[in-house]
C-alpha positions in Angstrom: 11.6 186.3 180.3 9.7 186.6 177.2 9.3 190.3 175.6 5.5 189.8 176.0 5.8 189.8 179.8 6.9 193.6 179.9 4.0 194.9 177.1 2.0 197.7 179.0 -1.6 196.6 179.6 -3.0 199.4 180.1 -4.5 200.7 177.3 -7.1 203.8 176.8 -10.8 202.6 176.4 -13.9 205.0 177.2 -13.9 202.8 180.8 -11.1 205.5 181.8 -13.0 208.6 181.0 -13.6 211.1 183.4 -16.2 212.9 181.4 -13.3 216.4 181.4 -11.9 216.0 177.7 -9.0 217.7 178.7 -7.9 215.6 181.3 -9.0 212.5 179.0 -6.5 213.9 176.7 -4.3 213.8 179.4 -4.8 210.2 180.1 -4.4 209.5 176.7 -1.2 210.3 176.8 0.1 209.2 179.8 -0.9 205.7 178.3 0.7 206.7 175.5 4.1 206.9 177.2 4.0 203.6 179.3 3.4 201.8 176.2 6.8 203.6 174.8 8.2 202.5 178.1 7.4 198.7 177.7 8.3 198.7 173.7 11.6 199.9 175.0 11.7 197.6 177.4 10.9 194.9 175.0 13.6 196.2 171.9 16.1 196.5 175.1 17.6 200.0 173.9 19.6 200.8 175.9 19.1 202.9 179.5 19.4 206.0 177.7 16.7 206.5 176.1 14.9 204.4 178.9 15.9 207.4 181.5 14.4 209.7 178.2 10.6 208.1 178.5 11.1 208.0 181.9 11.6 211.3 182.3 9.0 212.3 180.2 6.7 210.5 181.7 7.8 212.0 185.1 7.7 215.7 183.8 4.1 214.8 182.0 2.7 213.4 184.7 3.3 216.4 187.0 1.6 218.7 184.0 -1.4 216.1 184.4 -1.4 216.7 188.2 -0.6 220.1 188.2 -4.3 220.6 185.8 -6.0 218.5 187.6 -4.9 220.1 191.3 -5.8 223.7 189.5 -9.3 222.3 188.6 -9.8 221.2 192.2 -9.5 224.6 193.2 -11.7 226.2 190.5 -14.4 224.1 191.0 -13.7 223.8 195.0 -13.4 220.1 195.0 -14.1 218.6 198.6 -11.3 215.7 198.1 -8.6 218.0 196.7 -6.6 217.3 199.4 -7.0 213.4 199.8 -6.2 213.2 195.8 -3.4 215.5 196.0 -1.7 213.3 198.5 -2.4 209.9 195.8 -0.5 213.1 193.8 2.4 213.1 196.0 2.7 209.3 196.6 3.4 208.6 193.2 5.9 211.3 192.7 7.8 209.6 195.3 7.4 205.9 193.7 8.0 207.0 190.9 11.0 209.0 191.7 12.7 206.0 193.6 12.3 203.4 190.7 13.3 206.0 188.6 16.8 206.3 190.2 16.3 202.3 190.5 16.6 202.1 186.5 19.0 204.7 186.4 21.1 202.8 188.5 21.4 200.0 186.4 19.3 197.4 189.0 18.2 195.0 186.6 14.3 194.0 187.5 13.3 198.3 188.2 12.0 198.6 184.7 10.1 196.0 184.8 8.6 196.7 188.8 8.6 200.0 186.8 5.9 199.4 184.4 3.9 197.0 186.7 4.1 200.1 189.1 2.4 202.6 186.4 0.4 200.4 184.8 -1.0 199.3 188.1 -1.5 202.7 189.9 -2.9 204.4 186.6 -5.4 202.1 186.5 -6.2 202.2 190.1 -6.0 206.0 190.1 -8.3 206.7 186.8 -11.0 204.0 187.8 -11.1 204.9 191.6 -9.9 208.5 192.3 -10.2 210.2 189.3 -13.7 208.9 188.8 -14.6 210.5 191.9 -14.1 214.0 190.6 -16.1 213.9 187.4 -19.2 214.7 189.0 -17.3 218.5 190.3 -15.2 219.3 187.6 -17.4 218.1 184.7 -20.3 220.9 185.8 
């Protein structure tokens, strides 16, 4: 497989804004870390600090979610609960090819990245869009 099969595609552009700068920023960054994903992916070093950005990206993601969900409520957004369940779902991917990579099964990191880069584009352009309207007032 060549390294330029595993680069993250996903890449910040004003397309992905929700019009809430903080939860731009947020986006930003979570980006950010699936591109550190796919460089490591692409240098191959190592599982360790694979499991590292992983978990990162795991324990950010849940910060993101946990702002956004706290927003909902402040602003009494009528699909909080639909979105929080797109919340939970991914927790639960995530959390299984997670323990995939940790266990040393050779194509997870790659499903791994397809997975994020997939679902966070799915999520900002079709779910998240939905909310700018309520929380951007």
């Amino acid at each position: 497989m060549e390294a330029d099969e595993h680069k993250a595609f996903l890449v910040w552009t004003q397309d992905l804004s929700v019009e809430v700068e903080e939860l731009d920023n947020h986006h930003k960054e979570l980006i950010r870390l699936i591109s550190m994903l796919g460089e490591a992916l692409d240098s191959k070093v190592g599982r360790e600090k694979t499991t590292e950005i992983i978990a990162e990206l795991f324990n950010y993601a849940n910060y993101h979610f946990g702002a956004e969900e706290a927003l909902f409520q402040l602003k009494d957004y009528p699909y909080a609960f639909e979105h929080c369940e797109k919340h939970l779902e991914y927790r639960e991917n995530l959390s299984e090819l997670r323990d995939m990579v940790e266990a040393g099964i050779d194509s997870a990191l790659p499903d791994l990245l397809t997975y994020l880069n997939m679902w966070w584009t799915n999520h900002i352009m079709l779910e998240d869009k939905m909310y700018s309207p309520y929380l951007k007032a």
